[in-house]
N, C-alpha and C positions, 0 to 999 in steps of 0.2 A: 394525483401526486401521493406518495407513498408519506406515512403518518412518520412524522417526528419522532421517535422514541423518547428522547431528553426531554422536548417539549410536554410530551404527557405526563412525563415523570415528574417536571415541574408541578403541573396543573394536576398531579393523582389525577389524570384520569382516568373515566371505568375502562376506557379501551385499551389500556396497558396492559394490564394481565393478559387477555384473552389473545393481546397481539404477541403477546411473550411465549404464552403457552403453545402457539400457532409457529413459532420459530426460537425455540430458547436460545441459539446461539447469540442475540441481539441482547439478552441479559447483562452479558459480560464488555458486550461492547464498549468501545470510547471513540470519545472526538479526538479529532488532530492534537489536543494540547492532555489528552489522557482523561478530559472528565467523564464519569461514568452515571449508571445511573445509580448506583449506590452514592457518590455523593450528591447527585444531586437529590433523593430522597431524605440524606441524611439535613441537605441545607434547608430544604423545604419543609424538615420536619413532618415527613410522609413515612409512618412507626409501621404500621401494616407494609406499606409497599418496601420498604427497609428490610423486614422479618421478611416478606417472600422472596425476595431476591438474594439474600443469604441462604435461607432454609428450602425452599421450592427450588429455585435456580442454582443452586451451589455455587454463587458467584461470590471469590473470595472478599472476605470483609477487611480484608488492606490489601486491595488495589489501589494500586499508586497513582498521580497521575505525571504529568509531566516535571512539574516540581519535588517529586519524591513525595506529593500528600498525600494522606488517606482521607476516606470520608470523615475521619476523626476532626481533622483540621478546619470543616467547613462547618461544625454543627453548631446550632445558635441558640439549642436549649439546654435545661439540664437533660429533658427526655428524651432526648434525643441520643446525650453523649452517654445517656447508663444503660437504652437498650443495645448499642453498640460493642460498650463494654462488661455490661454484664448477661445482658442476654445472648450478644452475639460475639462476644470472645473479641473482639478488637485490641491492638496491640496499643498500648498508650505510652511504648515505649521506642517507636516508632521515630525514625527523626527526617526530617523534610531535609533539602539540595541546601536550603539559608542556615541549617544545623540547629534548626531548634525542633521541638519536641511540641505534638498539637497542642498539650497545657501551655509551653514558652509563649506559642505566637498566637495563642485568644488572649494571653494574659496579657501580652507587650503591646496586642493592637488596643485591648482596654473597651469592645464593644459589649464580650459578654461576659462580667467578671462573674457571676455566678458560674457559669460551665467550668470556667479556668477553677475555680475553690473545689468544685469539685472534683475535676481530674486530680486536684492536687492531692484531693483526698485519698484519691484512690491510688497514686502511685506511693503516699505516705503508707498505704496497707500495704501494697505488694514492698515494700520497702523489710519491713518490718518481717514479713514471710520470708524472703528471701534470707535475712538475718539469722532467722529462726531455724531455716534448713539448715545455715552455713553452719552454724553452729552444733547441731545434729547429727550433719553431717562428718565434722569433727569429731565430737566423741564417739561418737559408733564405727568410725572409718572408714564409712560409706564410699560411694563412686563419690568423685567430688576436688576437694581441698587437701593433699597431704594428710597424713596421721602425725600429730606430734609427739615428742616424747615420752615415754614409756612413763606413766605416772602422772600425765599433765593431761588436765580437764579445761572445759568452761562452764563455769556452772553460774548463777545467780544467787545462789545460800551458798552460808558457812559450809565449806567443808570438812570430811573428817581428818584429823590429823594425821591419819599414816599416807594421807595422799596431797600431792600439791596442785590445787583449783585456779585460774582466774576467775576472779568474781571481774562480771562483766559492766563496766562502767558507761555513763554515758557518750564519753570521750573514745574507748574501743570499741563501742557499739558504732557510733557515727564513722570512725573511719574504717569500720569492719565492711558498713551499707555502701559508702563511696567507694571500697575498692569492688564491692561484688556488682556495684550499677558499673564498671568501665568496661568497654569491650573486648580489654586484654586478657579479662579475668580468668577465663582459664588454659588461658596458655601459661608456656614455663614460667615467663618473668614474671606475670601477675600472680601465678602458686607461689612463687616464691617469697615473693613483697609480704602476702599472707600469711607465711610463715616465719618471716624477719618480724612481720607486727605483732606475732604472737608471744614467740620468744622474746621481744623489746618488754613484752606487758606482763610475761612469767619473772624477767629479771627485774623489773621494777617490783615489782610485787613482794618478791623476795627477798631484795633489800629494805623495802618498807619494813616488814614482816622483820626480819632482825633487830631492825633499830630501834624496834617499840617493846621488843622481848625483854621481858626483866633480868638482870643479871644474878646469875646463880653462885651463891656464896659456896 
């Protein structure tokens, strides 16, 4: 009888590679319901046999299974969920058939709250990077978001007076991340919402900016 693959992958056994290396296409394979053996290494917390099957096998590291989950969604430690995501590039932004996100459903099931604080850590960084492009991306005129008006910046320090800055608050910052996390975001109607929050936050600013100006005798 022909060796289990998923079974070994459970138990790392030593005859898995060698069974791998003897047929790679089995790498990539899945069961009837999609699981593979990337999540099954990732549940098992099997780091080496994780690393070969990404890096040796080139089997992608979000394959899905039948619920739309990656091995992200099964993993039960933190080691597990950082070589995934930082060694092996995993998307953590990913979202499963029930529309949550693998940080939503470790968090909501409440087994491993340490992984879930984690994930959260790490989409709070990409959070903050994407921010930081969007914004970059703005003033240089980059591929991207719109160029706004001739004279109009975002900046985080005072700017000079012959030019008009948004300084960036915590309030346009947070609805700057929520519009660039939606999946609209670069299509027309989400450039544009972009460029209505912009201009909302240059005309606020402006009026602020007035009404605290001293009056000239």
């Amino acid at each position: 009888m022909a060796a289990n693959p998923f079974l070994l992958a459970a138990d790392n056994s030593p005859a898995l590679l060698p069974l791998l290396r003897e047929n790679p296409a089995l790498a990539s394979e899945q069961d009837n319901h999609g699981y593979s053996l990337v999540h099954a290494a990732a549940s098992y917390n099997h780091l080496d046999l994780l690393r070969a099957l990404i890096r040796e096998f080139n089997v992608d590291v979000n394959l899905r299974d039948e619920d739309e989950e990656t091995a992200l969604f099964v993993v039960e430690t933190v080691d597990a969920a950082r070589v995934l995501v930082e060694e092996l590039g995993a998307d953590i932004a990913i979202i499963g058939s029930d529309g949550y996100t693998a940080r939503q459903k470790i968090a909501g099931e409440d087994d491993f709250p340490e992984v879930a604080e984690y994930l959260q850590s790490k989409e709070a960084t990409s959070d903050n990077t994407q921010v930081h492009n969007l914004t970059n991306g703005i003033n240089g005129h980059t591929d991207g978001p719109p160029p706004l008006p001739e004279g109009i910046h975002i900046t985080s320090t005072v700017a000079p007076a012959e030019e008009e800055h948004i300084e960036v608050d915590s309030e346009l910052r947070r609805r700057i991340e929520q519009l660039a996390g939606r999946d609209d975001f670069n299509s027309e109607s989400g450039q544009a919402e972009l460029r209505r929050l912009i201009q909302d936050a240059v005309a606020d600013q402006s009026w602020a900016s007035r009404n605290v100006r001293p009056r000239q005798d």
